[in-house]
C-alpha positions in Angstrom: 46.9 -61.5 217.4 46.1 -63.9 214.8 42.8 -61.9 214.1 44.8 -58.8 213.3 47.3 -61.0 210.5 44.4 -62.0 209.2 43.2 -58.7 208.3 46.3 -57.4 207.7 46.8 -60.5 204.9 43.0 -59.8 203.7 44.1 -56.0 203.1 46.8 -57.0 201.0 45.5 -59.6 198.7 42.5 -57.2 198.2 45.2 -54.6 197.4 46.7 -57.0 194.8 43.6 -57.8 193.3 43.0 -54.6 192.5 46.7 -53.7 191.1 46.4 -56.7 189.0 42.8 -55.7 187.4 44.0 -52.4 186.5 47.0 -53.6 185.2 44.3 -55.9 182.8 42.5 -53.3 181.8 46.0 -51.0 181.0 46.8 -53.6 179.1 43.9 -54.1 177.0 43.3 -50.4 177.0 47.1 -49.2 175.7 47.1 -49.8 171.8 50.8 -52.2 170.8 53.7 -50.7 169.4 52.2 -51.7 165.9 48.6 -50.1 166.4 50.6 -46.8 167.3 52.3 -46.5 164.3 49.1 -47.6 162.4 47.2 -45.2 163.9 50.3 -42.3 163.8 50.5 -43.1 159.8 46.7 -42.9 158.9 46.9 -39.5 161.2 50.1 -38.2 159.2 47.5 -39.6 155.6 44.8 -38.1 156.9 46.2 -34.5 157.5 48.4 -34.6 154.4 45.1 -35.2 152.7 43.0 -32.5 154.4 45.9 -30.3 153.5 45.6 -31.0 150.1 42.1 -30.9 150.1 42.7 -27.3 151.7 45.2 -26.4 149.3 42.9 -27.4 146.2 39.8 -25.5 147.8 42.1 -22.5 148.4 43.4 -22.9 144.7 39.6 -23.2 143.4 38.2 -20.5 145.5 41.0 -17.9 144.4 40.1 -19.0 140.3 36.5 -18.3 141.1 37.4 -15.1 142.8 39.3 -14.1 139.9 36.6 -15.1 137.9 33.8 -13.2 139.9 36.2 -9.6 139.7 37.1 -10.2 136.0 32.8 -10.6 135.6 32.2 -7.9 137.7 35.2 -5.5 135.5 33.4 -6.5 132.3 29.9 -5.7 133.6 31.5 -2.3 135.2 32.7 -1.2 131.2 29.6 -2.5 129.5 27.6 -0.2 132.3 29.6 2.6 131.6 29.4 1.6 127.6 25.7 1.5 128.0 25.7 4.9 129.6 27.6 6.7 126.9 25.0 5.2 124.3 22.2 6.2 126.3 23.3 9.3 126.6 24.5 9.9 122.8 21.0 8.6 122.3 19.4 11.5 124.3 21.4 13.9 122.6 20.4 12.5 119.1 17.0 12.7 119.9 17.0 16.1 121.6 18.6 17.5 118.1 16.2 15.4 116.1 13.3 16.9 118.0 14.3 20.3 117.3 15.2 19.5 113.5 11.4 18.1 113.1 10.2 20.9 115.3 11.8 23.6 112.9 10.6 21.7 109.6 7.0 21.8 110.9 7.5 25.6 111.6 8.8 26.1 107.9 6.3 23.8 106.6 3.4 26.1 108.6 5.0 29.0 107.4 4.9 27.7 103.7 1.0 26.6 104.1 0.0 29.6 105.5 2.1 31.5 102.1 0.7 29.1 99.9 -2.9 29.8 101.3 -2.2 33.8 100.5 -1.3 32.6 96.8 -4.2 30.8 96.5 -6.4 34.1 98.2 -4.9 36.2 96.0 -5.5 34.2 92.7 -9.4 33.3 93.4 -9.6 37.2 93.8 -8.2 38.0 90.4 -10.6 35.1 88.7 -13.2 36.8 90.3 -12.1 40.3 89.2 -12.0 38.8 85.7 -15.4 37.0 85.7 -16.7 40.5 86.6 -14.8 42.4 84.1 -15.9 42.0 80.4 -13.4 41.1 78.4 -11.8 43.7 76.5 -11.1 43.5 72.6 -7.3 44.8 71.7 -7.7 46.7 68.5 -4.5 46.4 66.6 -3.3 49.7 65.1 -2.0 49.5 61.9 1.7 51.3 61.5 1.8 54.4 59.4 3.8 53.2 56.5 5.9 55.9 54.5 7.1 55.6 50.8 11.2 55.6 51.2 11.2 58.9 48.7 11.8 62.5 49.2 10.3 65.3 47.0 12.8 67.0 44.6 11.5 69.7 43.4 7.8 70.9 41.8 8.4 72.0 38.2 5.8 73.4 35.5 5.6 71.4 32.2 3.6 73.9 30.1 0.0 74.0 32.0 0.5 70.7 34.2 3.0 70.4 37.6 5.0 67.9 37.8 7.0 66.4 40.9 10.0 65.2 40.8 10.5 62.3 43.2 13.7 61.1 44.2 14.5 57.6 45.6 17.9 55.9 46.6 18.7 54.8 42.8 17.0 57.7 40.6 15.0 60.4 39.9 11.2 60.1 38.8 8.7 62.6 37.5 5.3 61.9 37.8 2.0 63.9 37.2 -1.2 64.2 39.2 -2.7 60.6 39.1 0.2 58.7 38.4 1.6 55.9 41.0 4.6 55.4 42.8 5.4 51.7 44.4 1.5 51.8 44.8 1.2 55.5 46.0 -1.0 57.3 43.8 0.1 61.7 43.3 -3.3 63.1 44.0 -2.0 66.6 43.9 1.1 68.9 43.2 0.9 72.4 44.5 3.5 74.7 42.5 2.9 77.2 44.9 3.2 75.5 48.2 6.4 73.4 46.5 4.3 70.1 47.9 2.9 66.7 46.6 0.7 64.7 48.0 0.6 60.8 47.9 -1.9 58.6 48.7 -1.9 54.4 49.3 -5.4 52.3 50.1 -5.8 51.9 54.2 -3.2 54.9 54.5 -3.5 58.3 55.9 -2.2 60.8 52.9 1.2 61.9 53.1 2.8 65.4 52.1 5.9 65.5 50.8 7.8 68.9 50.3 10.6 70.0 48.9 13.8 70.1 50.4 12.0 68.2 53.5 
């Protein structure tokens, strides 16, 4: 009997011991009043911070965003910019081969015209090296005395013709001169009169002619 107290009074302090260790280490383990609110406030800092931090990293990252699509606008219209002048540059030089191809076709053209000239003009100095050169004889012009023949008269035994210019009337005899015409004969018969001048052909005047 006294052996089965004693075990029942062993169980129980044991059983105490143990509730009171536990209830020591609760204790030390289980933060005060104090150290809860300490710890609740620097949790409430601490995500008010990271918030912050998240806000401004958000903010920043949306800038940079904007940033990066403005860039990327600006590099789409000086692509397109850079096209356009590339391809007004083709064109230019597409026209500007086809101007400098025509101007070397004209300028062929005029060589080979110019080479014909040439041709032709070496063949006419040759023609003229062959060809003695011939002396122009300059023909004198016929010159007539401005006088007409009036009429052939008979002074006793010796004609006379009577010349008529614009102002008067002249008789002259066989031998005499007229503005350097010299009467070499008078024909009564043939109603004529002939005058004569140095380097001249002899003229024949008649009457009424």
């Amino acid at each position: 009997m006294n052996v089965i107290n004693s075990k029942r009074f062993l169980n129980m302090g044991m059983g105490l011991f143990v509730a009171l260790c536990a209830g020591v280490l609760i204790y030390m383990l289980w933060p005060s009043a104090g150290q809860s609110i300490q710890l609740s406030e620097s949790s409430n800092s601490i995500a008010a911070t990271q918030t912050k931090t998240k806000q401004t990293i958000a903010t920043q990252l949306t800038d940079l965003h904007t940033k990066v699509e403005s860039m990327q606008t600006a590099l789409k219209h000086q692509g397109e910019q850079l096209t356009q002048q590339e391809a007004h540059l083709k064109q230019y030089q597409n026209a500007l081969i086809k101007r400098l191809t025509v101007q070397d076709e004209h300028i062929g053209e005029l060589g080979t015209v110019i080479a014909k000239i040439n041709t032709a003009l070496h063949e006419k100095h040759k023609q003229r090296r062959k060809k003695p050169l011939q002396k122009v004889r300059k023909t004198r012009q016929q010159s007539k005395p401005r006088v007409t023949l009036a009429s052939v008269d008979l002074w006793g035994d010796n004609p006379v013709a009577v010349l008529q210019d614009q102002t008067s009337l002249l008789s002259l005899r066989t031998g005499q001169l007229y503005k350097n015409w010299k009467i070499t004969e008078i024909d009564v018969d043939q109603q004529t009169a002939t005058l004569v001048k140095s380097n001249q052909k002899p003229i024949i005047l008649r009457v009424h002619q």
